[in-house]
PDB file with one MODEL, atoms N, CA, C and O in Angstrom:
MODEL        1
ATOM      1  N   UNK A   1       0.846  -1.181   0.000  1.00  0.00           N
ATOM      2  CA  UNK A   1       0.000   0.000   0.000  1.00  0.00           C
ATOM      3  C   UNK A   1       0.889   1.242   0.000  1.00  0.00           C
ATOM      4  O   UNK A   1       1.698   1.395   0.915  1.00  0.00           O
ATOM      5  N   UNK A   2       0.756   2.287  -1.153  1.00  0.00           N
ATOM      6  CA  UNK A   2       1.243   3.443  -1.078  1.00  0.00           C
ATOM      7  C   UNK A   2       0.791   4.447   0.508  1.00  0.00           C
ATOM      8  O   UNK A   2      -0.285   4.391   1.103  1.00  0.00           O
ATOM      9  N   UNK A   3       1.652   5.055   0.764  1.00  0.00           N
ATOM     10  CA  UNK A   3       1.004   6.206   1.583  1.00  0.00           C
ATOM     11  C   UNK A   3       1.227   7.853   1.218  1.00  0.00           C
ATOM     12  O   UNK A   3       2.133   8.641   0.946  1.00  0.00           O
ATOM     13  N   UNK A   4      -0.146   7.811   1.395  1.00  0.00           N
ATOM     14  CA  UNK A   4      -0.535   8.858   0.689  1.00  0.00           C
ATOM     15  C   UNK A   4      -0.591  10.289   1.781  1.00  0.00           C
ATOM     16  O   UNK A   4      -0.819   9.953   2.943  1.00  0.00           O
ATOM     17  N   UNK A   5      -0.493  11.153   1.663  1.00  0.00           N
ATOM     18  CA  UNK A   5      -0.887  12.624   2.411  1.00  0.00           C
ATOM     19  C   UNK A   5      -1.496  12.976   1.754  1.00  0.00           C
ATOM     20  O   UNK A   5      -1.090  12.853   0.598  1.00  0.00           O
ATOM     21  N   UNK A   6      -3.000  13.718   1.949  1.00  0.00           N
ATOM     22  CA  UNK A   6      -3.419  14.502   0.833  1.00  0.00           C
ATOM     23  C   UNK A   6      -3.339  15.628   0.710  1.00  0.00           C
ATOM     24  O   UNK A   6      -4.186  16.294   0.115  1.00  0.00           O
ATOM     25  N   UNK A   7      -2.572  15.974   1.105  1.00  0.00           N
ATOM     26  CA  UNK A   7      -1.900  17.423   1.730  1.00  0.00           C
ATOM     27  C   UNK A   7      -0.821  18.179   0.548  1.00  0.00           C
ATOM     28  O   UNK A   7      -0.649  19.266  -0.004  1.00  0.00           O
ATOM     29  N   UNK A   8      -0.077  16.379   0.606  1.00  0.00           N
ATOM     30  CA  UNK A   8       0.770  16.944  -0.375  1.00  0.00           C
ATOM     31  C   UNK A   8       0.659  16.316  -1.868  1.00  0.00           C
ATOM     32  O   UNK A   8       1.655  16.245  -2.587  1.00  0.00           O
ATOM     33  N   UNK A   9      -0.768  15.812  -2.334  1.00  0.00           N
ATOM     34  CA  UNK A   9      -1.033  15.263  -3.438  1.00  0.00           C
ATOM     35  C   UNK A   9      -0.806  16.205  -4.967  1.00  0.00           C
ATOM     36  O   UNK A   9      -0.764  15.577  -6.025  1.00  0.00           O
ATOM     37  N   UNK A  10      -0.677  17.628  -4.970  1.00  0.00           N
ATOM     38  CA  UNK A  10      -0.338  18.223  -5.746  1.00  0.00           C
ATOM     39  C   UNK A  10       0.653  18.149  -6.314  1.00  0.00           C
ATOM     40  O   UNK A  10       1.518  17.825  -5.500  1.00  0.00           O
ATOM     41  N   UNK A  11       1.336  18.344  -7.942  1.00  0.00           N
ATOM     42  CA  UNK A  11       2.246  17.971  -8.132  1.00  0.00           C
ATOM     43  C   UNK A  11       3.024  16.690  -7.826  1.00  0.00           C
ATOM     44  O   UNK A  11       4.186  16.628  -8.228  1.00  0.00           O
ATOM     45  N   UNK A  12       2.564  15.794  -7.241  1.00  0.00           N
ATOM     46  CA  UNK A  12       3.233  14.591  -6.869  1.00  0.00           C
ATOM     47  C   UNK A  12       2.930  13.575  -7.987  1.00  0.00           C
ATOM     48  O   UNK A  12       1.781  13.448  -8.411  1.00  0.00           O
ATOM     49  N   UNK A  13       4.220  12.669  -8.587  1.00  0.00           N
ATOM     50  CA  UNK A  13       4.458  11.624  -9.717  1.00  0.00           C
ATOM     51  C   UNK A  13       4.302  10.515  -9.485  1.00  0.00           C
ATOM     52  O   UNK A  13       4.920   9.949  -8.583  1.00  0.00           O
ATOM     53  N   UNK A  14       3.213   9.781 -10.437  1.00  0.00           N
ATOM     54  CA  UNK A  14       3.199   8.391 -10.196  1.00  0.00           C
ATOM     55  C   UNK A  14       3.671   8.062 -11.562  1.00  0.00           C
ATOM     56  O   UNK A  14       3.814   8.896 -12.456  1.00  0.00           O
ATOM     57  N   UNK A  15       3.987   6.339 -11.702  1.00  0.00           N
ATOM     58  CA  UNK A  15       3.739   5.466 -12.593  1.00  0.00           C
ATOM     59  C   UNK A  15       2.861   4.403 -12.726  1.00  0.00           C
ATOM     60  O   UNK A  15       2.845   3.868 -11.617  1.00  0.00           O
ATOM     61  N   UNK A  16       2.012   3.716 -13.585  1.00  0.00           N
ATOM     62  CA  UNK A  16       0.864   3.104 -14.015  1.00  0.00           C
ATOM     63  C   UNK A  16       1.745   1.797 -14.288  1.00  0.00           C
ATOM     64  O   UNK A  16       2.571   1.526 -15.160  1.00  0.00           O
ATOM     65  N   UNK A  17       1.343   1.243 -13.422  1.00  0.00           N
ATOM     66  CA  UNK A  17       1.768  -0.203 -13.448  1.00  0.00           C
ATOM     67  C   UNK A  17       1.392  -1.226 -14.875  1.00  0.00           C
ATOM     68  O   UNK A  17       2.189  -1.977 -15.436  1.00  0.00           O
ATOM     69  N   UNK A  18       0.318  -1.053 -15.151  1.00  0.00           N
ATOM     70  CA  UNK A  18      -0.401  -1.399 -17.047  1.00  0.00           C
ATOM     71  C   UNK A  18      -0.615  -0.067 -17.713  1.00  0.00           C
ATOM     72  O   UNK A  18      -1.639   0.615 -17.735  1.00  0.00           O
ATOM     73  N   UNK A  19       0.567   0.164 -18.252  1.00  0.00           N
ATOM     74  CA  UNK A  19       0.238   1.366 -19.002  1.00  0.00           C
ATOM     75  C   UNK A  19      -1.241   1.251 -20.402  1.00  0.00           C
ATOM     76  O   UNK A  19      -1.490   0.298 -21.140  1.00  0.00           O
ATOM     77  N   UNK A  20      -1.916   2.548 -20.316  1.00  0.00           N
ATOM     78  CA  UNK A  20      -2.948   2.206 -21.056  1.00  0.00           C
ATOM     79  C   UNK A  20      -2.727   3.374 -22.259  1.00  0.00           C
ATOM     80  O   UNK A  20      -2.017   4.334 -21.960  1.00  0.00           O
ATOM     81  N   UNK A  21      -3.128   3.334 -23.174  1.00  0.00           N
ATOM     82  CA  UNK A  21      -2.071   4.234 -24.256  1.00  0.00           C
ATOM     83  C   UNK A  21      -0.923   4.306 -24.495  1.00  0.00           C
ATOM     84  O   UNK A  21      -0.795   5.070 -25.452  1.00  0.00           O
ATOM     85  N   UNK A  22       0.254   3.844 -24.082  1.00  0.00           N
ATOM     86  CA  UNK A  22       1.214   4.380 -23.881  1.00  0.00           C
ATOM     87  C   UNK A  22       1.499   5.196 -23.135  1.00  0.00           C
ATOM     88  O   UNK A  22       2.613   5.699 -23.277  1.00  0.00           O
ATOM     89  N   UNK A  23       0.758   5.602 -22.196  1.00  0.00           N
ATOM     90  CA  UNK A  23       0.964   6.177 -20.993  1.00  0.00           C
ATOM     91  C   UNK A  23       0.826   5.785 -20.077  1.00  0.00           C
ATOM     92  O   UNK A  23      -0.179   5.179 -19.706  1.00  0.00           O
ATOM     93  N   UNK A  24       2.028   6.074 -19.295  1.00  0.00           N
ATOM     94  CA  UNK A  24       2.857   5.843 -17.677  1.00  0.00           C
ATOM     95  C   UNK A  24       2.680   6.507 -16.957  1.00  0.00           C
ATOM     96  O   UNK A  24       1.762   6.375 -16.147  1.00  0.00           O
ATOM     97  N   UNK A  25       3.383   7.348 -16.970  1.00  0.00           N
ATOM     98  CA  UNK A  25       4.012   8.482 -16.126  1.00  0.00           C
ATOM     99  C   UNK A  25       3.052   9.602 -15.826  1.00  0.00           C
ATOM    100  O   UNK A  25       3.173  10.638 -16.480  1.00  0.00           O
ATOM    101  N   UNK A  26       2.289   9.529 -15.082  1.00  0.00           N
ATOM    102  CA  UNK A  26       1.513  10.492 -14.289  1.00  0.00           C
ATOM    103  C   UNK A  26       1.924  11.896 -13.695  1.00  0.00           C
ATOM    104  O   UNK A  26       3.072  12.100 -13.300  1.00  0.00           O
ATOM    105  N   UNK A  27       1.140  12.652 -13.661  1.00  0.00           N
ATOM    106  CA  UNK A  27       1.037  14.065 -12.344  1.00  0.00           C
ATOM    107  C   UNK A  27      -0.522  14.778 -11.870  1.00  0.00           C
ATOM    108  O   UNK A  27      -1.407  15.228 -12.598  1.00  0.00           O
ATOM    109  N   UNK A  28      -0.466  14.690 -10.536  1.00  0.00           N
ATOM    110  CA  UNK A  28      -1.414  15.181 -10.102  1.00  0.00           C
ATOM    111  C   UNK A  28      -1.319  17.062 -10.352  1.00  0.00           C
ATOM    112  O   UNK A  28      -0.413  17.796  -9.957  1.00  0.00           O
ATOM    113  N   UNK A  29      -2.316  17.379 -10.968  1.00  0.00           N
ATOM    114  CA  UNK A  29      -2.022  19.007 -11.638  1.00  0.00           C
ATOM    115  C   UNK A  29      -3.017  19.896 -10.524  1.00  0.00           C
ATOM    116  O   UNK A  29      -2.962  21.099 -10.272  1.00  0.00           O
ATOM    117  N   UNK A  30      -4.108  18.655  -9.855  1.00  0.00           N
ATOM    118  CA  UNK A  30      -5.295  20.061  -9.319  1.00  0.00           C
ATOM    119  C   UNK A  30      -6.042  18.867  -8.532  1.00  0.00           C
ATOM    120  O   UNK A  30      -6.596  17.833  -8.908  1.00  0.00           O
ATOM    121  N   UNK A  31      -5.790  19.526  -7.140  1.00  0.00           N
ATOM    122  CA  UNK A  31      -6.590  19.092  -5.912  1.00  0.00           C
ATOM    123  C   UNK A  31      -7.266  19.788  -5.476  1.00  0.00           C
ATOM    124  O   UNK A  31      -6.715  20.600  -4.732  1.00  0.00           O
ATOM    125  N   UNK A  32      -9.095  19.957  -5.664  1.00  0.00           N
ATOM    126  CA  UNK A  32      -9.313  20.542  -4.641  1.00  0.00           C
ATOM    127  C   UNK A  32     -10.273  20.245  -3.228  1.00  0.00           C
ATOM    128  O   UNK A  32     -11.200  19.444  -3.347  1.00  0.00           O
ATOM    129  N   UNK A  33     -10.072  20.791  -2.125  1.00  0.00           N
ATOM    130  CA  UNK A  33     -10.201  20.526  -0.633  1.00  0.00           C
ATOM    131  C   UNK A  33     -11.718  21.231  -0.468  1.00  0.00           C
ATOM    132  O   UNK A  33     -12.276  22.110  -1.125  1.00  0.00           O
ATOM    133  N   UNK A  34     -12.055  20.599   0.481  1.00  0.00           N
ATOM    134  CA  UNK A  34     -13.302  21.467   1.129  1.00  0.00           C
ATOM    135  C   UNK A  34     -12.697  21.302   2.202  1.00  0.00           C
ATOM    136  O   UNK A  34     -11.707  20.630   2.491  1.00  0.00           O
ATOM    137  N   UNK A  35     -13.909  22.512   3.270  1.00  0.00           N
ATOM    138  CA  UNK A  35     -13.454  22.595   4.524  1.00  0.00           C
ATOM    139  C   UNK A  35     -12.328  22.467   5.802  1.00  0.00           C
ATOM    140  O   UNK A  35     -11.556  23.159   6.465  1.00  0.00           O
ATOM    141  N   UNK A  36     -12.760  21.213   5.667  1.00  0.00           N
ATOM    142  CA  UNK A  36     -12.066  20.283   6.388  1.00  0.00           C
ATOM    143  C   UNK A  36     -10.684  19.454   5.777  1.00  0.00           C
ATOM    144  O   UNK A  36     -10.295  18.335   6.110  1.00  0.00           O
ATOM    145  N   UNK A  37     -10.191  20.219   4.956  1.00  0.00           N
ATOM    146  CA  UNK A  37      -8.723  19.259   3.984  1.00  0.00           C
ATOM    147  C   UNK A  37      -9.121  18.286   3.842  1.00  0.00           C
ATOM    148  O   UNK A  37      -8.384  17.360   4.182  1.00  0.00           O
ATOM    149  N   UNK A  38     -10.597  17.916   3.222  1.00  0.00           N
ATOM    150  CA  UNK A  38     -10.256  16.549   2.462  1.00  0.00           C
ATOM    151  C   UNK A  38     -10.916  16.856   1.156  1.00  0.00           C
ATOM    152  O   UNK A  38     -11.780  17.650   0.785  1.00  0.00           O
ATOM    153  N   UNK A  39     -10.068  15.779   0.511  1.00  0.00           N
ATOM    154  CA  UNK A  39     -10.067  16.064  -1.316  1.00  0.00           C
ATOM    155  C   UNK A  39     -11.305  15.980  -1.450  1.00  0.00           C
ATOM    156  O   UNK A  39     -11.873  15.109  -0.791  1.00  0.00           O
ATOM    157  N   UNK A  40     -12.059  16.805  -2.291  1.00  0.00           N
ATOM    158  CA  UNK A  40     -13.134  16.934  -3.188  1.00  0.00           C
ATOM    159  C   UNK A  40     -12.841  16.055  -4.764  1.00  0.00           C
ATOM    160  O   UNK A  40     -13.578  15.464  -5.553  1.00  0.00           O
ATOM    161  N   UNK A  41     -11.635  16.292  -4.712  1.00  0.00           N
ATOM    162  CA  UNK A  41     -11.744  16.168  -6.565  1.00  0.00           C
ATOM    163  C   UNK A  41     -10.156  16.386  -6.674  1.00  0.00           C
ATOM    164  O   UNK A  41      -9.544  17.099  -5.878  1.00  0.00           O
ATOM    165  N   UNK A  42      -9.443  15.579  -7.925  1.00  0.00           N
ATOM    166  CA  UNK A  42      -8.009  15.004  -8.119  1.00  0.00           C
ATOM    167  C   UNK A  42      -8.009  14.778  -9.403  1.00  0.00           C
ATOM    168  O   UNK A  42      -8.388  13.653  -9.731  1.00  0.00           O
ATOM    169  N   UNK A  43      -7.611  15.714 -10.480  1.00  0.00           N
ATOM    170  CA  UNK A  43      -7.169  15.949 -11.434  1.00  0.00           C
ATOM    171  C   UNK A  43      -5.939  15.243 -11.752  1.00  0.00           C
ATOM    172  O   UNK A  43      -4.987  15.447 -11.000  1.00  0.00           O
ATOM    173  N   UNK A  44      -5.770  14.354 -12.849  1.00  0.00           N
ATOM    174  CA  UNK A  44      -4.399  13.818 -12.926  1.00  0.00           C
ATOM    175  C   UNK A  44      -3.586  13.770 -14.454  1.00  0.00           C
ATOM    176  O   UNK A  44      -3.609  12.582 -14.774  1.00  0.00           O
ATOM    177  N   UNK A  45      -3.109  14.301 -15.177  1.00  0.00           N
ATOM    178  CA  UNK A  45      -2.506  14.335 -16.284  1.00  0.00           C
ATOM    179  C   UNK A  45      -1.497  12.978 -16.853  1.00  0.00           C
ATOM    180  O   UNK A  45      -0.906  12.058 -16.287  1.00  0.00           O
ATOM    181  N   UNK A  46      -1.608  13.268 -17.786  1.00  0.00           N
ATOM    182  CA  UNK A  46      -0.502  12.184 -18.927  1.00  0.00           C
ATOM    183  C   UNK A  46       0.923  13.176 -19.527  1.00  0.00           C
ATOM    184  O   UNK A  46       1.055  14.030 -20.404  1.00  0.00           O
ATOM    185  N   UNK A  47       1.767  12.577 -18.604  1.00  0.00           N
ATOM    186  CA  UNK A  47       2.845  13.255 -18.925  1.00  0.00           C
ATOM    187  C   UNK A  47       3.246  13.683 -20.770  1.00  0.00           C
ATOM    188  O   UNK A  47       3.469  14.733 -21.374  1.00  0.00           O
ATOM    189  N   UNK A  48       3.172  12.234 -21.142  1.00  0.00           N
ATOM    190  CA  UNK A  48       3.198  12.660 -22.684  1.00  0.00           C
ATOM    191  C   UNK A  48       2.372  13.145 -23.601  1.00  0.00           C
ATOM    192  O   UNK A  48       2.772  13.845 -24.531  1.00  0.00           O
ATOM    193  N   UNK A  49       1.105  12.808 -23.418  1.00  0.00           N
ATOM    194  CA  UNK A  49       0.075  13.248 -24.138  1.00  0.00           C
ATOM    195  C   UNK A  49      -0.683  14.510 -23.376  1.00  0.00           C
ATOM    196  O   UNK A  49      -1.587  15.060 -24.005  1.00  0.00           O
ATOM    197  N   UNK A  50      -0.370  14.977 -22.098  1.00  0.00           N
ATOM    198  CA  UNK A  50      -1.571  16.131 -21.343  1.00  0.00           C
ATOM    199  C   UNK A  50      -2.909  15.730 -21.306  1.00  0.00           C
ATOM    200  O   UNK A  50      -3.791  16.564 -21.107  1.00  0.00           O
ATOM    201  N   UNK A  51      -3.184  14.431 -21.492  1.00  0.00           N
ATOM    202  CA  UNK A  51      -4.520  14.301 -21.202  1.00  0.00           C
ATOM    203  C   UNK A  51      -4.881  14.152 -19.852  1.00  0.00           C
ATOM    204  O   UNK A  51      -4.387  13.225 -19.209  1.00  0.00           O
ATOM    205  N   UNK A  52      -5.618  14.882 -19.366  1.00  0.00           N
ATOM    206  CA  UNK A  52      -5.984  15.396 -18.037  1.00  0.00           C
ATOM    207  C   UNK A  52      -7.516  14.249 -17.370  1.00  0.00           C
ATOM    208  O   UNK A  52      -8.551  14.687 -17.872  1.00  0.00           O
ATOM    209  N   UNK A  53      -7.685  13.522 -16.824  1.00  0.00           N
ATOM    210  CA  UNK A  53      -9.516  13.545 -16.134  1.00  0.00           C
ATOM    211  C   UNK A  53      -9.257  13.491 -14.655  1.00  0.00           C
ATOM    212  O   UNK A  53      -8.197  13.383 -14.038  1.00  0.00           O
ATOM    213  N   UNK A  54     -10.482  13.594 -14.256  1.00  0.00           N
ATOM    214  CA  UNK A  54     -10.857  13.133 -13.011  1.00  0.00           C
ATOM    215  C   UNK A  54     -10.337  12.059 -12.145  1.00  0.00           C
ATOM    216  O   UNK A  54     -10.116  11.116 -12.905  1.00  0.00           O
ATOM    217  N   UNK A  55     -10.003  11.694 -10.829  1.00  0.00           N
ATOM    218  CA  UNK A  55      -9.444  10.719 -10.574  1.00  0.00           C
ATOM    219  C   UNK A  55      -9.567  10.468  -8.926  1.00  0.00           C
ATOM    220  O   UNK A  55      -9.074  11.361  -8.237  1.00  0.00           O
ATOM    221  N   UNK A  56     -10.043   9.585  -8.380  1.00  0.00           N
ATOM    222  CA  UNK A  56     -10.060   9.170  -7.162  1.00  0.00           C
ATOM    223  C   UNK A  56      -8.876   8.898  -6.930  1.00  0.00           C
ATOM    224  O   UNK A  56      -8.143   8.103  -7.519  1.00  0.00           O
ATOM    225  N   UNK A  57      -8.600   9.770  -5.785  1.00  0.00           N
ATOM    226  CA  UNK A  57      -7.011   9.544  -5.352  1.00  0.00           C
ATOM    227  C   UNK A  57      -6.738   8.447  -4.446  1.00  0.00           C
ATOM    228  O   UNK A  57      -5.690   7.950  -4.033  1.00  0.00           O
ATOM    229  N   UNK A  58      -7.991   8.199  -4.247  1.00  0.00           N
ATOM    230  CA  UNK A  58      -7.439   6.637  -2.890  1.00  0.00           C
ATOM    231  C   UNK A  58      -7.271   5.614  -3.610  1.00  0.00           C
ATOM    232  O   UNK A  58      -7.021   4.660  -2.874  1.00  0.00           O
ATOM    233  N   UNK A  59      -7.283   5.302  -4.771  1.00  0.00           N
ATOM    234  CA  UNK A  59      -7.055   4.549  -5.547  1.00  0.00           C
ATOM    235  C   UNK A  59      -5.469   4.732  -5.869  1.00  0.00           C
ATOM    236  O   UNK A  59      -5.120   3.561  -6.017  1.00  0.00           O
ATOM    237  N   UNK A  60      -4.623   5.321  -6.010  1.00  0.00           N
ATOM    238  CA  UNK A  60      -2.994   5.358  -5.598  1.00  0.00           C
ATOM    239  C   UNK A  60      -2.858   4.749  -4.545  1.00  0.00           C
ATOM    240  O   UNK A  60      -1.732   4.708  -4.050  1.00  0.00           O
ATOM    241  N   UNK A  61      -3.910   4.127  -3.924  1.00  0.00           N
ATOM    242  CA  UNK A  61      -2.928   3.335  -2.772  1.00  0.00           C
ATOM    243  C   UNK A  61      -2.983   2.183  -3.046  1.00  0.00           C
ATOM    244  O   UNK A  61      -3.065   1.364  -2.130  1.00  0.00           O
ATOM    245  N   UNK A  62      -2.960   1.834  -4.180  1.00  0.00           N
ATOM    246  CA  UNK A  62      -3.057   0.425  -4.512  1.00  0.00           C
ATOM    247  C   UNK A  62      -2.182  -0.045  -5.980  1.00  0.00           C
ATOM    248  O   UNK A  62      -2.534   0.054  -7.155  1.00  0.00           O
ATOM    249  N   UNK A  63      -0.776  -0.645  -5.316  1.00  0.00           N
ATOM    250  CA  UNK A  63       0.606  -0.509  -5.371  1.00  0.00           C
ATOM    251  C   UNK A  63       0.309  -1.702  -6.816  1.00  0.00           C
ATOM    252  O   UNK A  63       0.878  -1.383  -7.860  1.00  0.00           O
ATOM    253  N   UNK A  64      -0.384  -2.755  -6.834  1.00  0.00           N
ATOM    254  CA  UNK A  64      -1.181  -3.340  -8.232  1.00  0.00           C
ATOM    255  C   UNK A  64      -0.813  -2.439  -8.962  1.00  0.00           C
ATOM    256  O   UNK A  64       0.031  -2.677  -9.826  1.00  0.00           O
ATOM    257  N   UNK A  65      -1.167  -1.609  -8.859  1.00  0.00           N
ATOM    258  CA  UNK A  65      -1.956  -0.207  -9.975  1.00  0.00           C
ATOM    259  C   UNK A  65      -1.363   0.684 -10.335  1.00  0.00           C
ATOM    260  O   UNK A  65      -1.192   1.085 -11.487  1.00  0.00           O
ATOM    261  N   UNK A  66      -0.792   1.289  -8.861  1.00  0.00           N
ATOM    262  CA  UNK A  66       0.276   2.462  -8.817  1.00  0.00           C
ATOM    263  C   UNK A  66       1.348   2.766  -8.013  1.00  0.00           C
ATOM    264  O   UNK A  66       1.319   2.849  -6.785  1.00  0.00           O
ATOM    265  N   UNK A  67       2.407   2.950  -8.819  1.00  0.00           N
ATOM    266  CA  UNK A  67       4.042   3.259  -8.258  1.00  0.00           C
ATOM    267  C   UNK A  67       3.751   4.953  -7.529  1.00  0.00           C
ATOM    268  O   UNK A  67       3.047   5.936  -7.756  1.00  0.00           O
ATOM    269  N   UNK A  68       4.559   4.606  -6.769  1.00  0.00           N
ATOM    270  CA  UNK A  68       4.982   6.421  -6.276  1.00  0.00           C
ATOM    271  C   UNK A  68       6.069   6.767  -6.908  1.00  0.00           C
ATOM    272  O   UNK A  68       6.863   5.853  -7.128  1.00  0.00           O
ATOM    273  N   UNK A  69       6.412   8.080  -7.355  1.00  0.00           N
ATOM    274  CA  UNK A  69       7.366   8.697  -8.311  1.00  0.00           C
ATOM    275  C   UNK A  69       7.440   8.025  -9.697  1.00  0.00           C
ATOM    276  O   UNK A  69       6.476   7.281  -9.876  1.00  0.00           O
ATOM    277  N   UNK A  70       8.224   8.068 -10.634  1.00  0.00           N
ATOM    278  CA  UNK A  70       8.358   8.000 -11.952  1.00  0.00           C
ATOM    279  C   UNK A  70       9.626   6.742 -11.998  1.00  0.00           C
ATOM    280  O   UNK A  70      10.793   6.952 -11.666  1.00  0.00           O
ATOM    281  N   UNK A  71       9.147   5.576 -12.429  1.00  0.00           N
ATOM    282  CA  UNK A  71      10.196   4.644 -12.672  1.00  0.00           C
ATOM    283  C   UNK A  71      10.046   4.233 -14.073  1.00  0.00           C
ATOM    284  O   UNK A  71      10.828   3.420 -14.565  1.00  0.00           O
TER     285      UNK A  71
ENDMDL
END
């Protein structure tokens, strides 16, 4: 299991364990918080292509799926 802060989920690099397109290499571009610091919503980009969606971030904790940093 990755551990995650969601504190510091901005800008932070993953890699995609089954790359789907040809894309790997992740970045979280846009977190945003309500109230209480917890994520509303987790924007995540394609390093090579910029394709950007939506993305449940608790799902990075599942090391199957997703690396922390760029390997």
């Amino acid at each position: 299991m990755n551990k995650i802060n969601p504190k510091k989920l901005l800008n932070s690099k993953w890699t995609a364990v089954k790359p789907v397109n040809k894309e790997k290499h992740f970045i979280i571009v846009a977190v945003e918080y309500d109230g209480n610091a917890s994520v509303l919503e987790c924007v995540i980009e394609a390093v090579i292509s910029k394709r950007q969606r939506s993305f449940e971030w608790r799902d990075l904790n599942d090391k199957a799926v997703w690396l922390s940093g760029w390997t």
